[in-house]
C-alpha positions, 0 to 999 in steps of 0.5 A, spaced: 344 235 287 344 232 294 338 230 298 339 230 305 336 225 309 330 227 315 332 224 322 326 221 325 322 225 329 324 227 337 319 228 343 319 234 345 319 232 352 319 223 354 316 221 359 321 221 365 323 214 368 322 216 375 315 215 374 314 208 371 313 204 377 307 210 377 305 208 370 304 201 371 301 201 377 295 205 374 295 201 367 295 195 372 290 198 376 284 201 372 283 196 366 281 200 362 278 199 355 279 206 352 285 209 351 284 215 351 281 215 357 287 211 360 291 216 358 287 222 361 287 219 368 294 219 368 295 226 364 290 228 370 295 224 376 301 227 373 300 234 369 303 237 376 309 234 374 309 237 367 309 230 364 305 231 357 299 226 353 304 226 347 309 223 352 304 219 356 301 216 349 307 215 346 309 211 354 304 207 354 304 205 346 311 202 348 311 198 355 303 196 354 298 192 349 291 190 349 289 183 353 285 179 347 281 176 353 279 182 357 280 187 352 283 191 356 290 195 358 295 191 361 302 191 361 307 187 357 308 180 359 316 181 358 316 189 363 311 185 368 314 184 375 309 179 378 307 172 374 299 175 373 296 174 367 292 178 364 
């Protein structure tokens, strides 16, 4: 009997590097305090350009945390270009 083991899951469609700098302007710009509703004003800003939720979630899980101040989404200290804080 053999067991075969399950790769981890691939996205369908990854969020596409051209559109990073995008990415982290918004985050840096809105602060927002809902996810969600992060998510779907980029999806709006970008759904031309056939770049999914899935994608943007996924994106934004990685290259973004919540500020324990603010509460809002910030991007990662290490991906930050400038020295701002939260």
């Amino acid at each position: 009997m053999t067991v075969s083991k399950r790769s981890a899951p691939v996205l369908k469609s990854s969020f596409p590097d051209a559109h990073l700098p995008y990415l982290f302007s918004k985050i840096s710009e809105l602060q927002m305090t809902s996810f969600v509703l992060l998510v779907e004003t980029v999806y709006q800003e970008l759904r031309a350009h056939k770049v999914t939720k899935v994608a943007i979630e996924a994106k934004i899980r990685e290259v973004g945390e919540k500020c324990r101040e603010k509460k809002v989404w910030v991007v990662k200290p290490a991906l930050r270009i400038c020295g701002s804080g939260c």
